[in-house]
NUBALUM-633064 format. One line per 4 residues: number of its first residue (from 1); their letters; for each residue x, y, z of N, C-alpha, C. Coordinates in steps of 0.001 Angstrom, whole numbers, plus 500000, padded with zeros to 6 digits. Layout:
// residues N
NUM	A	X Y Z X Y Z X Y Z; ... $
This chain:
// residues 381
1	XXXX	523429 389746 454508 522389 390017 455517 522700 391286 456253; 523971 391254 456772 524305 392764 457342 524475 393855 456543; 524440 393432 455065 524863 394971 454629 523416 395049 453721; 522081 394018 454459 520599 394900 453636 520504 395613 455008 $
5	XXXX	520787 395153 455952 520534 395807 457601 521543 397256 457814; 522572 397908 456856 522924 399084 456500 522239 399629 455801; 521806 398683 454744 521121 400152 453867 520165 400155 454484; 518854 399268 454969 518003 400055 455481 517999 400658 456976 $
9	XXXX	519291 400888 457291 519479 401986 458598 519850 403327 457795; 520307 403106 456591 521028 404309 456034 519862 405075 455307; 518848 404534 455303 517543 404916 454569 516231 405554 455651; 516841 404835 456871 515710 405266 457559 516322 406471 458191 $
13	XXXX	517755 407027 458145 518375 408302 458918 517995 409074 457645; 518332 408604 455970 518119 409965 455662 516561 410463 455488; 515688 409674 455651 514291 409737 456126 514178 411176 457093; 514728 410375 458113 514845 411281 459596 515177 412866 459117 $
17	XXXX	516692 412747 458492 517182 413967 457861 515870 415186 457421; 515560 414415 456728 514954 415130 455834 513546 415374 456370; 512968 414880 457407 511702 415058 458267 512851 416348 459120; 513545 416347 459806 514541 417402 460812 514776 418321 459948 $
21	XXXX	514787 418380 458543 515166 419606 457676 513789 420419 457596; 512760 419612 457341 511620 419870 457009 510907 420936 458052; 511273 420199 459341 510940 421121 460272 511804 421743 460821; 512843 422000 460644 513729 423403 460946 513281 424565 460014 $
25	XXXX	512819 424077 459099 512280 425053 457832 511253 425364 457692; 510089 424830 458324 509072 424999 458235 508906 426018 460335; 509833 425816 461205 510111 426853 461712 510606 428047 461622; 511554 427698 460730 512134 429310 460500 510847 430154 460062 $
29	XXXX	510463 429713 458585 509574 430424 457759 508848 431005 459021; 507959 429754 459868 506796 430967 460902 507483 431565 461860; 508581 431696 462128 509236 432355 462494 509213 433965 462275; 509575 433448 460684 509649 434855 459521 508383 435901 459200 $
33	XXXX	506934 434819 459173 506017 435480 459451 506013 436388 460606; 506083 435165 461715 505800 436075 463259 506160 436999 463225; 507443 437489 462981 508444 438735 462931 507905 439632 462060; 507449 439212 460555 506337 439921 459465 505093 440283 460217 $
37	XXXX	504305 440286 461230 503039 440172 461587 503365 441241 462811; 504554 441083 463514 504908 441979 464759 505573 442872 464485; 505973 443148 463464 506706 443877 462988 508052 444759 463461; 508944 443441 464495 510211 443924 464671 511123 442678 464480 $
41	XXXX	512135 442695 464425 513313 441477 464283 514321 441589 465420; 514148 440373 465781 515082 440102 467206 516752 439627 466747; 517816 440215 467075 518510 439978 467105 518993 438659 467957; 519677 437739 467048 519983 436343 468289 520860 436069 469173 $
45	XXXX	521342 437201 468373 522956 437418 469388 523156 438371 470433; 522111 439279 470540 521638 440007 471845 521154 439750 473082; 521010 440591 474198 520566 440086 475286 519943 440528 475567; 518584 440674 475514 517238 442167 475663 516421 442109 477259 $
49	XXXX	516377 443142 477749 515715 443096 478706 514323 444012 479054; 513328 443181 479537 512482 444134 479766 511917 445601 480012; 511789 446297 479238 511379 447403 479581 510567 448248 480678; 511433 448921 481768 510383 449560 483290 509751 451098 482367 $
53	XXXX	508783 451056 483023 508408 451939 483012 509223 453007 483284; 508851 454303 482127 509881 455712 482906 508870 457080 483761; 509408 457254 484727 508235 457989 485602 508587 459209 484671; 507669 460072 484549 507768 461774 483954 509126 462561 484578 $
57	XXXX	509386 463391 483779 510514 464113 484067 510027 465019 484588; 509693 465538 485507 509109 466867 485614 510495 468437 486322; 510027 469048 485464 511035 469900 485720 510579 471722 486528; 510614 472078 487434 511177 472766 488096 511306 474023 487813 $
61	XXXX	510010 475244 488078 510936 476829 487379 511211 477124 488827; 512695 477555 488386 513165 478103 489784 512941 479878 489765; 512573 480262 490866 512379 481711 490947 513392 482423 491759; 514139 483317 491383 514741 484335 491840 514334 484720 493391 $
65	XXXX	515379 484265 494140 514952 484689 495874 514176 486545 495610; 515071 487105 495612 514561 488717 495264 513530 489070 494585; 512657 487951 493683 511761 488356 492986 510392 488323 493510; 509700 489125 493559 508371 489158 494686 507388 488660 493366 $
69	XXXX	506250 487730 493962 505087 486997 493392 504208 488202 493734; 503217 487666 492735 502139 488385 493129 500706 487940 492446; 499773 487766 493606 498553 487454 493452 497480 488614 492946; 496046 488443 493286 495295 489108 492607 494183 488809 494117 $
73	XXXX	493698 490400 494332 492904 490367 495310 491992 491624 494982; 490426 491060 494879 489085 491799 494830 489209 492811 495096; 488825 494209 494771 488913 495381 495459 487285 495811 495146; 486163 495925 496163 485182 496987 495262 485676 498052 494475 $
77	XXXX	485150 498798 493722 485026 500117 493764 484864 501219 494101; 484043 500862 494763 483544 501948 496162 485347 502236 496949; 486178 501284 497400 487155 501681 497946 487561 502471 497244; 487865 503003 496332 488651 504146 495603 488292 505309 496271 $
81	XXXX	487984 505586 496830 487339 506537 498092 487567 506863 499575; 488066 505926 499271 488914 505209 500937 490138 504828 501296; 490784 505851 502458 492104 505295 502633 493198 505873 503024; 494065 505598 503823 495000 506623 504043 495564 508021 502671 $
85	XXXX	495595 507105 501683 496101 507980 500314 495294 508769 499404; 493917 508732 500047 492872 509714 499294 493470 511081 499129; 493053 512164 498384 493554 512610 497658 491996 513930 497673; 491824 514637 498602 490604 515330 499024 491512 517109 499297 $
89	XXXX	490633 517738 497652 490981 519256 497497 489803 519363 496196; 489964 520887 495879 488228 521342 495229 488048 520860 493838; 489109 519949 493755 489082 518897 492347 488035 517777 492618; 488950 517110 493899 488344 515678 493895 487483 516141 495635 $
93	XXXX	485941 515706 495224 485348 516085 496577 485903 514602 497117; 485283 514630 498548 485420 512993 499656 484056 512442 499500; 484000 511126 498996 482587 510449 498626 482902 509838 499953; 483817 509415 500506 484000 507657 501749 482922 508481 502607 $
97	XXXX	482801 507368 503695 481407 507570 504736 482888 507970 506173; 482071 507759 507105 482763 508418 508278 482715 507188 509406; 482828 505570 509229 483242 504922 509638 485072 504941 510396; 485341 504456 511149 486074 504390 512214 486456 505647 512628 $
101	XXXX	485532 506098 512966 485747 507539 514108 485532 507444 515218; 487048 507764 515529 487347 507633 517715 487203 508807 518219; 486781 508971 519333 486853 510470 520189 488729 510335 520255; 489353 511428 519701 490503 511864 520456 491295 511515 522033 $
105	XXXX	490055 512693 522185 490342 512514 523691 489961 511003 524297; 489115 510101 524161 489136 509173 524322 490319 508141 524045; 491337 507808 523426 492337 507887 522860 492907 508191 523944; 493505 509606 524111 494396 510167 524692 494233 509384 526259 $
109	XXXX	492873 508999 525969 492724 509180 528006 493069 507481 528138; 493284 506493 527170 493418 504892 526499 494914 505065 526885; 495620 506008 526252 497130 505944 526800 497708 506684 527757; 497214 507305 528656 497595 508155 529907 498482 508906 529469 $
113	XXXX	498453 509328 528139 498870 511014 527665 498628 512151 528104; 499621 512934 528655 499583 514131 529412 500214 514986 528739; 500603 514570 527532 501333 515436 526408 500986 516155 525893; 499870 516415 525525 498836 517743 524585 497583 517418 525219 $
117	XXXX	496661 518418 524822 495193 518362 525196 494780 518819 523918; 493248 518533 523854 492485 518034 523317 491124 519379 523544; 490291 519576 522544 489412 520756 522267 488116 520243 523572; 487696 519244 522880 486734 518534 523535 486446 516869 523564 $
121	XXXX	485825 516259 524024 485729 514963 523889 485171 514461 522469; 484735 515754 521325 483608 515660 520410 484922 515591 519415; 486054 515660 519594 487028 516009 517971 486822 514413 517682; 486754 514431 517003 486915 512635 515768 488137 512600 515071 $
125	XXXX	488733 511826 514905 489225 511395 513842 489576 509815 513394; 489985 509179 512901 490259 508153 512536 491199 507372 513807; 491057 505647 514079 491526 505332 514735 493249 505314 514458; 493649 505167 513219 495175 504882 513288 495354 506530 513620 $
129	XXXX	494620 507613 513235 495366 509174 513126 495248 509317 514944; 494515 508999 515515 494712 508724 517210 495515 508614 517711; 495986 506865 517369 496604 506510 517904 498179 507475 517548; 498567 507435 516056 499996 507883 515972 500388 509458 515873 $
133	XXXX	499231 510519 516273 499315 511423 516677 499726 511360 518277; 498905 510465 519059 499288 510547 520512 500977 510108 520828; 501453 509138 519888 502682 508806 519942 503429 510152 519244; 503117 511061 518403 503986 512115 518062 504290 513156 519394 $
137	XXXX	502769 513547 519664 502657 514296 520974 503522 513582 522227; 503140 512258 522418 504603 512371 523588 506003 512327 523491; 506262 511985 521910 507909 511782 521884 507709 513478 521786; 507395 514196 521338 507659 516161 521101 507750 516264 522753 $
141	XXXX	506412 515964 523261 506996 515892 525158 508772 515966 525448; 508144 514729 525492 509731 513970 525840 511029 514724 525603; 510936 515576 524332 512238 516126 523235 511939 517507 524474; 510565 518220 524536 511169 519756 525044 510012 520158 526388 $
145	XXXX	509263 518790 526525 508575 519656 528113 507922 520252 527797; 507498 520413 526606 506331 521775 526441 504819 520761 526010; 503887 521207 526492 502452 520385 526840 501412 521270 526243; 501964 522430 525584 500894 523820 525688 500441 523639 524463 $
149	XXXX	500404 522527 523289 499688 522398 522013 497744 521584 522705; 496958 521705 522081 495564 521529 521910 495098 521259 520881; 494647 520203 520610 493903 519768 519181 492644 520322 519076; 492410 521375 517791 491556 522312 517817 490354 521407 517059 $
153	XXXX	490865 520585 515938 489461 520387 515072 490095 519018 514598; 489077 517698 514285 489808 517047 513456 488451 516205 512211; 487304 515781 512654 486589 515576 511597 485529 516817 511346; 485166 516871 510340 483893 517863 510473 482770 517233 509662 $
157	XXXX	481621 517243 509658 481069 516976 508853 480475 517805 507386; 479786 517136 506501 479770 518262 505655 478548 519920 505832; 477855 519134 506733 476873 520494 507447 477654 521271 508204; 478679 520806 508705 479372 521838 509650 480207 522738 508597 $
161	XXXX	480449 521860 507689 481413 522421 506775 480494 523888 505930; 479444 523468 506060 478734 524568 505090 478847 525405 505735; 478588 525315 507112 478447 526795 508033 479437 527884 508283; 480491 526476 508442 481790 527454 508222 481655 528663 507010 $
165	XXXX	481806 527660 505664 481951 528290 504444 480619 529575 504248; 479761 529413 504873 478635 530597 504712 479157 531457 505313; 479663 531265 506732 479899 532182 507670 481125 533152 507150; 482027 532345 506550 483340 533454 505758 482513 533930 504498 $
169	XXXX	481392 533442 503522 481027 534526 502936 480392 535527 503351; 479628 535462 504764 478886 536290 504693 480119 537531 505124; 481324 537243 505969 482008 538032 506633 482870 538900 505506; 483045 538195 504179 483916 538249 503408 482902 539471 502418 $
173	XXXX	481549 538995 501912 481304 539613 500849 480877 539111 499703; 482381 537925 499816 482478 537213 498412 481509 536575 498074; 481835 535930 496543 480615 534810 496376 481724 533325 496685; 483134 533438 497032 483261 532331 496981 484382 532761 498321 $
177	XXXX	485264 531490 498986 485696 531681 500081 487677 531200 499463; 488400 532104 499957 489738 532135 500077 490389 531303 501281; 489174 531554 502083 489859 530555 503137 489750 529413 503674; 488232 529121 503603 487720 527461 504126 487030 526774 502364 $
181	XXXX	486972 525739 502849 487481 524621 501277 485756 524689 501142; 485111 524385 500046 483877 524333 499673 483444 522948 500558; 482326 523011 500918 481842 521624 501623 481862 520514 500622; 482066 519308 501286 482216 517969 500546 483794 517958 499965 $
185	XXXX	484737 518943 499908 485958 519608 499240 486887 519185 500908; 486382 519381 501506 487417 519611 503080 488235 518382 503561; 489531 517960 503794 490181 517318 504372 489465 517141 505497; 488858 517686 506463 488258 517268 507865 487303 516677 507551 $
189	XXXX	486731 516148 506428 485654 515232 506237 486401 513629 506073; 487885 513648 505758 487882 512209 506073 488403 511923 507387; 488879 512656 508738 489140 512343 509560 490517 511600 509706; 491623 512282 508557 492827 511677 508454 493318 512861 508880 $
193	XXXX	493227 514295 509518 493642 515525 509464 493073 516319 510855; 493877 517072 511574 494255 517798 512918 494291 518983 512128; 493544 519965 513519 494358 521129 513263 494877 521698 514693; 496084 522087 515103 496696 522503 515897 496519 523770 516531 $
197	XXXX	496450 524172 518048 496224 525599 518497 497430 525369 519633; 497062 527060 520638 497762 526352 521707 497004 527059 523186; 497366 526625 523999 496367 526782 525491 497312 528260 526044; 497895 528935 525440 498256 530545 525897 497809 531532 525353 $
201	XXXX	496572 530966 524454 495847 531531 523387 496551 532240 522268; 498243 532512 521704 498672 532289 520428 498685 531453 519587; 498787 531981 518219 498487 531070 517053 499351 530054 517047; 499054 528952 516807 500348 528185 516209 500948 528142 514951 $
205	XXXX	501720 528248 514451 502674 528908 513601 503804 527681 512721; 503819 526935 514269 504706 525398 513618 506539 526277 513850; 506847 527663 514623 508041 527813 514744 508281 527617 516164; 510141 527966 516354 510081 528332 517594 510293 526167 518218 $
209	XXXX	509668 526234 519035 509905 525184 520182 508707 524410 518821; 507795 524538 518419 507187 524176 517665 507418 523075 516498; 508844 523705 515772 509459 523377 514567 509517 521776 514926; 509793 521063 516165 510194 520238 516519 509094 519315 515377 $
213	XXXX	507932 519167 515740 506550 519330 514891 507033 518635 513707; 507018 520266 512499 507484 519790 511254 508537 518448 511050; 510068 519039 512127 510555 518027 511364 511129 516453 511818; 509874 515892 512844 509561 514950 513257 508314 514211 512744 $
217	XXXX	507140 514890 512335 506064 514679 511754 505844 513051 510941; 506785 512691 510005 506835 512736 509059 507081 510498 509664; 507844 510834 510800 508131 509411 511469 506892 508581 512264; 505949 509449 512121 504771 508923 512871 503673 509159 511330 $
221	XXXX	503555 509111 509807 503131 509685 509041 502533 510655 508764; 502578 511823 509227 502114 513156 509365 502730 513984 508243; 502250 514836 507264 502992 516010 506743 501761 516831 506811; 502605 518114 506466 502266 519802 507042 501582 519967 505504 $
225	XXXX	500275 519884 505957 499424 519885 504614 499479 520801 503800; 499538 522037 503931 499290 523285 503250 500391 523828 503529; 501921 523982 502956 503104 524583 503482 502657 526204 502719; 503462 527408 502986 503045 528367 502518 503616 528617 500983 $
229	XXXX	504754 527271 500562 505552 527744 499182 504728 526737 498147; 503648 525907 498464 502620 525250 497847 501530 526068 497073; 501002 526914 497389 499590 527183 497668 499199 527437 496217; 500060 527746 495267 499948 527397 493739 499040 526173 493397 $
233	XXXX	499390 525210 494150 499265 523599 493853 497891 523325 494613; 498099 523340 495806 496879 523101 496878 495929 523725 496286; 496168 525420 496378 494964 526287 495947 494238 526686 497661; 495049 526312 498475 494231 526984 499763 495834 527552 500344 $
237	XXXX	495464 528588 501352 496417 529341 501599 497307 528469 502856; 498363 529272 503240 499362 528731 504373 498668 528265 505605; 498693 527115 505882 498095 526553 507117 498907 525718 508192; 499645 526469 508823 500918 526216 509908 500445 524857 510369 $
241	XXXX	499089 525034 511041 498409 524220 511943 497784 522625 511625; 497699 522644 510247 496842 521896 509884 497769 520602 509010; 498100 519660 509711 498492 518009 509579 497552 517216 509198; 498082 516168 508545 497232 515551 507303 498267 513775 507929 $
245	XXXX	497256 512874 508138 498219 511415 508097 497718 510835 506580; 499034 510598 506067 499065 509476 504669 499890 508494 505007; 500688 508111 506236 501194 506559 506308 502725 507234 506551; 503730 506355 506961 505169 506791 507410 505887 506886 506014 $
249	XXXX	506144 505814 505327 506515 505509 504235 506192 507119 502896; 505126 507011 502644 504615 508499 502097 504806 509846 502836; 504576 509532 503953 505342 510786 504372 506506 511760 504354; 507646 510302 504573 508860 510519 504768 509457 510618 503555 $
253	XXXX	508794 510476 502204 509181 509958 500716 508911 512447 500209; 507449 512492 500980 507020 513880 500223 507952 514372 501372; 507973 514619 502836 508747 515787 503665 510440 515594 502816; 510980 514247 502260 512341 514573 501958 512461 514803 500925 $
257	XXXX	511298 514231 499876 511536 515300 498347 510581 517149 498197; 510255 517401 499329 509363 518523 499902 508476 518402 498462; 507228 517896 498849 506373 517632 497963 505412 517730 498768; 504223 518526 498136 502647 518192 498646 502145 517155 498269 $
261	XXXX	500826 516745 498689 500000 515704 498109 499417 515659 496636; 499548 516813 496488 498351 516710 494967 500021 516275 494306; 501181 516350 494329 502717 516741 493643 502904 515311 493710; 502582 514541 494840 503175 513161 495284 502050 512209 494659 $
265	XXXX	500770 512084 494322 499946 511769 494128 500081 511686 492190; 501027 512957 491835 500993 513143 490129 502123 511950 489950; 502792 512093 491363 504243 511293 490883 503800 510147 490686; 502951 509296 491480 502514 507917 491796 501950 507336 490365 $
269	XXXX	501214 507992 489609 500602 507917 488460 501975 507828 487477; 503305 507924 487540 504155 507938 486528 504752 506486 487281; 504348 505855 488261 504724 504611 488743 503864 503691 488810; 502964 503220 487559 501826 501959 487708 502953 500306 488043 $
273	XXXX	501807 499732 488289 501603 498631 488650 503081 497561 487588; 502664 497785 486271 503310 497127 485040 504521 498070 484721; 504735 498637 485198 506213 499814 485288 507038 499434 485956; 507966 500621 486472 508856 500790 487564 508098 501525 489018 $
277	XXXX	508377 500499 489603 507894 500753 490986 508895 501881 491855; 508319 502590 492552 508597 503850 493161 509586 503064 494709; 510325 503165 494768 511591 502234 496553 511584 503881 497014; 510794 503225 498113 511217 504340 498873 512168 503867 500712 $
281	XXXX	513524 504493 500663 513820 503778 501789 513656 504138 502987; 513297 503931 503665 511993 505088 505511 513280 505058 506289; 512879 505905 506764 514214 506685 508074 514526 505380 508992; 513990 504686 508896 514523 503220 509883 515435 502088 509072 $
285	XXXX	515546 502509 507748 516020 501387 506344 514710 500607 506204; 513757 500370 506709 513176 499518 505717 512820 499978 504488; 512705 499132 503564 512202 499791 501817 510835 499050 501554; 510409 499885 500973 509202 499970 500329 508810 499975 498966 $
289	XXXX	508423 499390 497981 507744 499738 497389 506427 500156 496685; 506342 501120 496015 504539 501827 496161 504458 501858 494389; 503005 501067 493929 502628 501417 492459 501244 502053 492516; 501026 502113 491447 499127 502635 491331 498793 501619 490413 $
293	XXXX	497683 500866 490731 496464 500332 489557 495411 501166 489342; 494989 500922 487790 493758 501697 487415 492811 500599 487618; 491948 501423 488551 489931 500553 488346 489661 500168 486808; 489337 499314 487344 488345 498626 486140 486712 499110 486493 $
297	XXXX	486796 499952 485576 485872 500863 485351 484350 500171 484848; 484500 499373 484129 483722 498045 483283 483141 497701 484257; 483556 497268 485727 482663 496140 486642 482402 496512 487758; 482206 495999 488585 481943 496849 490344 482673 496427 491595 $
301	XXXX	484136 495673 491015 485058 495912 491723 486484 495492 490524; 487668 495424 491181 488759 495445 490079 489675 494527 491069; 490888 493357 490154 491156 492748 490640 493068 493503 490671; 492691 493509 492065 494163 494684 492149 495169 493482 492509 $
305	XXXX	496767 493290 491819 497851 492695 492079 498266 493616 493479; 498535 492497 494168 499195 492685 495885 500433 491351 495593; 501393 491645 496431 502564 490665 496492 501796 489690 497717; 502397 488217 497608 501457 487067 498018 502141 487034 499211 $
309	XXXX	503565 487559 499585 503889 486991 501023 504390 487659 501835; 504336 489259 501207 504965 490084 502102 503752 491559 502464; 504591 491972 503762 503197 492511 503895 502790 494156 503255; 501202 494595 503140 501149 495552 502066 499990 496223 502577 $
313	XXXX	499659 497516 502309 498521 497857 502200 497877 498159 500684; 496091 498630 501043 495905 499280 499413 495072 500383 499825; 495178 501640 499432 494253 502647 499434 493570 503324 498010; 492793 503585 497959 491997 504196 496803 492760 505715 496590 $
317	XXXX	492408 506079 495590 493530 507575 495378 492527 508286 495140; 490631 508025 495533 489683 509168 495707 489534 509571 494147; 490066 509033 493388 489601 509627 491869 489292 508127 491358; 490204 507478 490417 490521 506489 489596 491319 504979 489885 $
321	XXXX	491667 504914 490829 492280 503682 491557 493065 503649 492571; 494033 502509 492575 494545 502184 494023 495785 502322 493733; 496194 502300 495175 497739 502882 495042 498033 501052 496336; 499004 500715 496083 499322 499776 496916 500970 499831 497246 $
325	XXXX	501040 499790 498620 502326 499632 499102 502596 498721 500200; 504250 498265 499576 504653 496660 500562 505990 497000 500796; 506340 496271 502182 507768 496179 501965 508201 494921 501369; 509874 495268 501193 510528 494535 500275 511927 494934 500193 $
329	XXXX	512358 494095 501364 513658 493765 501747 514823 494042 500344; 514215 493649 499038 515033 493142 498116 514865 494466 497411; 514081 495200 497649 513684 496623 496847 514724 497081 495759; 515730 497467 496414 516811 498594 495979 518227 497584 494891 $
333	XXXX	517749 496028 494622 518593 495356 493936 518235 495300 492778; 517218 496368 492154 517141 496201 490885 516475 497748 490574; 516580 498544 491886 516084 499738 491737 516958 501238 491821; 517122 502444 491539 517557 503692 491514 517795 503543 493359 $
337	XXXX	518844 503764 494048 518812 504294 495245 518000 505600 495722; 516949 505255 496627 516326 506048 497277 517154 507182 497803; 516349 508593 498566 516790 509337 499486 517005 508429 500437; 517745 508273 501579 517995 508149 503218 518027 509141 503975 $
341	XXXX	517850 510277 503508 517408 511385 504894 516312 512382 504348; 515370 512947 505150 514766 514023 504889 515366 515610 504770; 515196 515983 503968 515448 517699 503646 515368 518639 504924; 515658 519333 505246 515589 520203 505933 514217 521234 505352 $
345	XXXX	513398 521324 506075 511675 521950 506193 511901 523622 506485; 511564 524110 505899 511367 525306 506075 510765 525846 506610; 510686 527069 507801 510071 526645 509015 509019 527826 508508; 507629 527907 509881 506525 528328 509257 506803 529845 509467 $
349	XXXX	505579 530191 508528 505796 531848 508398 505194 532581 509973; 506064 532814 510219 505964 533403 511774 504793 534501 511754; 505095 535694 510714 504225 536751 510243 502877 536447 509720; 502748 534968 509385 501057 535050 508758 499948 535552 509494 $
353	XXXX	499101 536214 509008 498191 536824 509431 496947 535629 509637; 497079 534583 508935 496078 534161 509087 496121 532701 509631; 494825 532830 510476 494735 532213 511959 493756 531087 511735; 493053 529945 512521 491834 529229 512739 490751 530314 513147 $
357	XXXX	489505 530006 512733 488794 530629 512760 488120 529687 514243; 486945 530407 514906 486709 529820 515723 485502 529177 515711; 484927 528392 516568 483361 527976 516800 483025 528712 517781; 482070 528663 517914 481025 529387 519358 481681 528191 521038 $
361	XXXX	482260 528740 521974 483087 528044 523093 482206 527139 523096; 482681 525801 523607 481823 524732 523573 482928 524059 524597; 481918 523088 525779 482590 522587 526636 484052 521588 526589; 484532 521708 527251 486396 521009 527406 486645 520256 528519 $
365	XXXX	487311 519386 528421 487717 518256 529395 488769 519109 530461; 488205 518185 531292 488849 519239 532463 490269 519639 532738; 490809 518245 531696 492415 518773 531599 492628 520177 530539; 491575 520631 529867 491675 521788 529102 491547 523037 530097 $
369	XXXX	490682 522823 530785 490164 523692 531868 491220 524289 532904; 492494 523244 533105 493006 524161 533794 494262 525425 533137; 494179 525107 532114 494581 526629 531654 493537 527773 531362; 494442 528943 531210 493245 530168 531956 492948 530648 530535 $
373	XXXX	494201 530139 529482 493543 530726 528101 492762 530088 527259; 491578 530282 526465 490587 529450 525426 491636 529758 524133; 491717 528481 523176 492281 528228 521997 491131 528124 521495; 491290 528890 519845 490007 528750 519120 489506 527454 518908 $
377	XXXX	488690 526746 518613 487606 525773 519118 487392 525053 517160; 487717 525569 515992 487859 525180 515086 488653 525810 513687; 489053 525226 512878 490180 526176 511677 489220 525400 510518; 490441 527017 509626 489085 526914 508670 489323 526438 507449 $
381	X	490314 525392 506807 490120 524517 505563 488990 523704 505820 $
């Protein structure tokens, strides 16, 4: 009795067995699918953990402290015409209009300058050539006490300009004039340019107590437009008297490499934009650098590169494009060392014969009035 009650316990485990085999095996297999269908295999002996998300790597161009950016800013066209750095002789006439023109003397009378006088209340010129002429005139004060200079002429227009120029042909003969610039041709049409006399009624000459003039000029942006060892270049003769503002920086770059404008203007053109930039370092150390862009000739304005954070101007060069200049602390770390001093100026020709021509007397502010001598009343580029 107990051993039919073994076998059928021993019958009903291997039953069991074989139902527990059945389905260990019939797991694996879908197992084997699953893994066939997902197409990876899990290791059992591993310990896997969820996968986080990975945020982007983003990486970083680092820029060179010293290296100046630079944006892109609209220029019409029309500005090429306009600007401290125009570029006005019997090549390139002056197209710009005659916007920001100050009375002088108005000016003068704004800063209680007692330093020079002034033709009449009618001279024009540009507001910055005002203002940093009146600051030349009192530091020259200051240096020698002498008050006896008079600003003879500073804008003209181009009708005035004709009259001039008729009036030396008719005196002359000629059909053309040696001494005053063809109208529309004249520096006194942009009102960046003085011409100098003096109230004892001699010429001014730029020597003597004078010189001070030349070789200070240059710190307030002034150079001696027409020197007499130029006139090859210019094409107009020695003009002691006659100062021209193009900015401190340009100034101080042509008085110390003794360069005229048309000379400094050829140089600028061998320094574009996509080149080597021109460091110039100014009598105070700051540095500068100055390029030229060409107009885009194609459209009706051009998109001129300016540096994005430092500060700059842009002027038109009166022919073909802009000339732009910034400082830039970092200038000279990847550039030719500049001059640091200006040249010694060669002083004016004492002997020139030739003088400002005059206008017909025309009334003077009463600080002119109290000297007993009349200074000619206009000169003749």
């Amino acid at each position: 009795m107990s051993k039919k009650k073994n076998e059928k316990s021993s019958g009903a485990g291997r039953v069991l067995d074989v139902i527990l085999t059945l389905a260990l095996v019939g797991g694996i297999g879908y197992g084997c699918y699953y893994v066939a269908q997902n197409g990876s295999k899990i290791d059992q002996n591993s310990t896997y953990q969820v996968a986080q998300p990975q945020e982007e790597e983003t990486v970083e161009e680092t820029v060179p402290e010293d290296q100046v950016i630079f944006d892109s800013e609209e220029e019409p066209n029309s500005e090429v015409f306009s600007g401290d750095m125009i570029l006005v002789n019997s090549v390139y006439g002056y197209q710009g209009g005659d916007g920001d023109l100050v009375s002088l003397y108005d000016v003068k009378t704004e800063h209680d300058s007692h330093s020079y006088g002034v033709r009449d209340s009618e001279v024009m010129v540009r507001r910055t050539t005002a203002e940093q002429l009146t600051a030349m005139f009192d530091a020259f004060f200051e240096a020698t006490y002498d008050d006896n200079i008079v600003v003879q002429s500073g804008y003209r227009s181009k009708e005035r300009q004709q009259e001039l120029y008729d009036a030396d042909l008719a005196a002359t003969g000629l059909d053309y004039s040696e001494l005053v610039a063809a109208p529309g041709h004249s520096e006194h049409q942009t009102g960046l340019c003085v011409d100098l006399g003096l109230y004892d009624g001699t010429d001014y000459d730029g020597t003597g107590v004078y010189a001070w003039i030349n070789e200070h000029c240059y710190e307030y942006g002034f150079i001696l437009r027409y020197p007499d060892d130029k006139t090859s270049v210019t094409e107009i003769q020695a003009e002691p008297w006659h100062y021209r503002y193009v900015g401190r920086p340009h100034a101080f770059y042509m008085m110390n490499n003794h360069l005229c404008l048309e000379e400094y203007m050829d140089l600028l053109k061998e320094h574009p934009y996509d080149g080597e930039h021109l460091v110039i370092t100014d009598c105070d150390g700051k540095l500068y650098e100055v390029y030229s862009y060409k107009m885009d000739a194609e459209y009706d304005s051009t998109m001129v590169p300016v540096p994005s954070s430092l500060p700059y101007t842009v002027s038109g060069n009166n022919a073909d494009g802009f000339i732009v200049t910034f400082e830039n602390p970092d200038a000279l770390k990847n550039a030719p060392e500049a001059d640091a001093a200006p040249a010694e100026q060669p002083e004016g020709d004492a002997d020139s014969d030739i003088a400002p021509d005059a206008d017909s007397p025309e009334d003077t502010p009463a600080e002119a009035l109290s000297t007993e001598a009349d200074a000619p009343a206009d000169a003749s580029e």
